[in-house]
C-alpha positions, 0 to 999 in steps of 0.5 A: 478505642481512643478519640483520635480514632473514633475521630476518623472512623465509621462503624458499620451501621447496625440492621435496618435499610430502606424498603423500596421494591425493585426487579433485578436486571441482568447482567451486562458485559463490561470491559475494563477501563484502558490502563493509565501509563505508568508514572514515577510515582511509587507511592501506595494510594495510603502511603502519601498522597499522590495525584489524582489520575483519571481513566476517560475522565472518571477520577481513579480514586477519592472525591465526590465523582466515586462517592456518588457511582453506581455499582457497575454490575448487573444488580446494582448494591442500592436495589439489592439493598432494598430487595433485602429490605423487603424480608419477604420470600418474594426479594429473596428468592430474587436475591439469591437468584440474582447472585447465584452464578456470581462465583462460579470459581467457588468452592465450598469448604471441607473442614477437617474432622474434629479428632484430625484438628491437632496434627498427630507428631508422627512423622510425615511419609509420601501417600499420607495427607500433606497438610498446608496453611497459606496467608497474606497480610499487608502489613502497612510498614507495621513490625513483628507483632507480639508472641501472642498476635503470631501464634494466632496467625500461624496456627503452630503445629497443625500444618506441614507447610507453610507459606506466607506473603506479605506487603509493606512488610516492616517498613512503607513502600517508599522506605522499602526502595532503601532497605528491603530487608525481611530478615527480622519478619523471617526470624519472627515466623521461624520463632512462632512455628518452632524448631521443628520447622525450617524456612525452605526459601523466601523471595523479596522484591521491595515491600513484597515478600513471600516466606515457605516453611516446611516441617523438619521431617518433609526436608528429605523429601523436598529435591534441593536442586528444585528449590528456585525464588524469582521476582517480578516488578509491575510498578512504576516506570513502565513497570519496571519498579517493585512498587508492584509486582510479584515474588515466587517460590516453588519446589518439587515434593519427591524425585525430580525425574518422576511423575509420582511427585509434585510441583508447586509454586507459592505466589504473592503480589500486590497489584495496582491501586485505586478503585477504578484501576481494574485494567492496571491490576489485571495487566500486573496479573498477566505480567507476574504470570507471564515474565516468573523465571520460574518452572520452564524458565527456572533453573532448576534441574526438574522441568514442570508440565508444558502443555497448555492448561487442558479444560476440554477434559483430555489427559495432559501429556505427563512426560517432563521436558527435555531442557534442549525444549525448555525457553531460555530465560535469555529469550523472548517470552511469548505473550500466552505464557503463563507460569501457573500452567507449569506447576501441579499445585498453585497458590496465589496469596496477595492483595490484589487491591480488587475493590467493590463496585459501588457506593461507600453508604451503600456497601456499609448497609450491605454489611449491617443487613440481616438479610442472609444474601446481602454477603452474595451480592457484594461479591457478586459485584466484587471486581476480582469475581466479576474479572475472574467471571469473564476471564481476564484473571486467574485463569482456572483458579479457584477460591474457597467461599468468602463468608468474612467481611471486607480486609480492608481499609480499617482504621488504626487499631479498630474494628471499624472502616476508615474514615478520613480517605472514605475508602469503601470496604473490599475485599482486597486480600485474596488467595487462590489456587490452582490443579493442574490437570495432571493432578488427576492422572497421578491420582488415578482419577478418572473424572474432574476433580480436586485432588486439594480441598481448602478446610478453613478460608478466612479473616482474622479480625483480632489483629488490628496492626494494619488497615488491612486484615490478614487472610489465612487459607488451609488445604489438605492435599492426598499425596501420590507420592509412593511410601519409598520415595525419598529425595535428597536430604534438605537442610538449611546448607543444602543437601547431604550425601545421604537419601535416607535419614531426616534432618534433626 
């Protein structure tokens, strides 16, 4: 590392913290700060400077009043910290108690069998196992990293699926509103993933871009009239610049008039700034969620579920809706809506820009202690678990375990936070998922369950383009798809007249 970099950058302390007993105290209910109206402003919080907003008097980012808060859950990070310090039964068994229910949207990992690890090259059919590899990185303006940096990324060949978001791909956001063009990120992942892969569709709004690619060999069985993108703007103006927001892509696996197959819908978002702007990224959630003209207010021929997301344990109606019933995109859009409701399969990659609740020293030594709950208790004051644990987020969504450390802020081409803006390490870039119930009866399950299983969920620390680190996701998912079904064939034109051959 350079000196200008070591200038302005601050490594994680090494093992070792103070040794004060302290009890945890339980947990209180908090609300969100009241959003701030929107400015013109469309700059990022690192993408030039901007003024200093303030939410009842307490600055939204930077200076000595952030520096010096407290965590805002139950157990504050400086007590953890010491209980930590004690290494004793005793702290820790306090520890873990105190952090245990922080998550309850967890779940853990299933890797896949060692000898399943490289994906066999026989073709794929309905009722085998459907592989799927999901990422989000903010590229902080960066360009297509070298052949070696994307096969790290996109992993080659051990997925049928793929799908990427990104933000402040290519260019800032500023330069974003000139040129949005994604065209050579696009051609850098079709290069990495190979020919045997084909993008089925992307979406761009401003900086904010997602990508799916498919293999060759699932093209048939992917309805081409399913295949639908949209957008939504959060940002500035009152909400109605791409600074933030969200882009969709979603498509049906099997014939669109059939309970034996399955929707999905591929979301990545970039939600509100700064560390007190809790209330500013839950709002730009509930709008992406709420205004996607995606599912029943899609075009696409095939209409998704519309009952609402039953959790009571009852069976969901399975029956598409008529189009007559379907809300035209023309009207108004009730105030429940929300479009993760309407797909079978969710995934929602972004950075969500969710931060930890403390104190930048603090969050440092939680980083370098040894002791093995220090992890569970910076989540348990993570803003995005703490809004997903009093439901104000992500409704039904859940996440694999996080066993990597903070994305996000790093300094440039370093493995060390930043410095200069004195961010405090979050876990930033996220991706969740989300099963409908109807997943169950196509399954035949009889009880709650998953029918998807998330098999890696994690960093990737040797790419050092950006100040945040990319996060990659992978899932295998037990197809209900009956072995004769197949849909119209898919290529890069459009469908063709035959139901039956692959795409070469």
């Amino acid at each position: 590392m350079g000196a200008g970099a070591s200038s302005e950058a601050s490594a994680v302390p090494k093992k070792g913290c103070a040794a004060d007993n302290v009890s945890a105290t339980p947990e209180k209910e908090e609300q969100p700060p009241t959003p701030t109206p929107a400015t013109a402003d469309t700059d990022d919080e690192d993408s030039g400077e901007v003024a200093e907003a303030t939410v009842d008097g307490v600055p939204r980012h930077g200076g000595k009043d952030e520096e010096e808060s407290e965590a805002i859950a139950g157990l504050s990070l400086e007590e953890t910290l010491r209980l930590a310090a004690e290494r004793d039964e005793e702290a820790s068994s306090r520890l873990l108690s105190a952090t245990a229910d922080a998550r309850p949207h967890a779940v853990p990992l299933m890797p896949l069998d060692k000898d399943k690890n490289v994906l066999q090259h026989r073709d794929w059919k309905p009722g085998s196992e459907l592989r799927i590899w999901t990422g989000t990185w903010n590229m902080e303006g960066h360009g297509v990293p070298d052949d070696a940096s994307m096969q790290t990324l996109v992993q080659k060949d051990q997925h049928h699926v793929y799908a990427i978001g990104t933000q402040e791909c290519l260019r800032t956001i500023q330069q974003s509103f000139i040129n949005s063009d994604k065209d050579m990120w696009e051609r850098g992942l079709q290069n990495a993933l190979g020919d045997r892969y084909v993008m089925l569709t992307s979406a761009t709004l401003v900086a904010i871009h997602v990508a799916v690619f498919v293999r060759q060999d699932i093209m048939r069985f992917i309805h081409s009239d399913t295949i639908e993108q949209a957008k939504v703007a959060t940002g500035a103006l009152r909400g109605t610049m791409g600074n933030k927001g969200g882009v969709g892509v979603s498509f049906v696996i099997g014939p669109a008039d059939s309970t034996h197959s399955i929707s999905l819908l591929f979301l990545s978002g970039h939600f509100a700034a700064h560390q007190n702007a809790v209330a500013d990224r839950n709002k730009d959630y509930a709008n992406v969620t709420r205004l996607m003209k995606l599912g029943t207010l899609g075009r696409s021929i095939y209409r998704p579920i519309v009952p609402d997301f039953n959790t009571s344990g009852g069976s969901p109606a399975m029956a598409p809706t008529s189009p007559s019933t379907v809300t035209s995109p023309t009207t108004s859009i009730g105030a429940s809506r929300d479009v993760t409701n309407e797909f079978d399969l969710v995934f929602f990659m972004g950075d969500f820009n969710y931060r930890i609740n403390g104190t930048r020293p603090a969050v440092e030594a939680m980083l370098a202690s040894s002791h093995e709950g220090a992890l569970e208790a910076l989540l348990h004051n993570d803003q995005l678990s703490r809004e997903i644990r009093h439901g104000r987020v992500f409704h039904n969504f859940r996440e694999a375990h996080v066993d990597f450390n903070p994305t996000y802020k790093f300094a440039p081409g370093a493995d060390v936070y930043e410095t200069k803006k004195n961010r405090i390490p979050s876990w930033t870039d996220r991706i969740l998922f989300k099963q409908h119930p109807s997943m169950l009866v196509k399954r035949h399950f009889s009880t709650e369950s998953l029918c998807i299983r998330p098999t890696t969920y994690t960093s990737i620390q040797a790419m050092r383009h950006s100040d945040h680190r990319p996060v990659i996701a992978t899932f295998v998912l037990k197809t209900p798809l009956p072995e004769a079904t197949a849909a119209s064939v898919v290529t890069v034109g459009g469908p063709q007249e035959s139901s039956a051959c692959s795409v070469m």
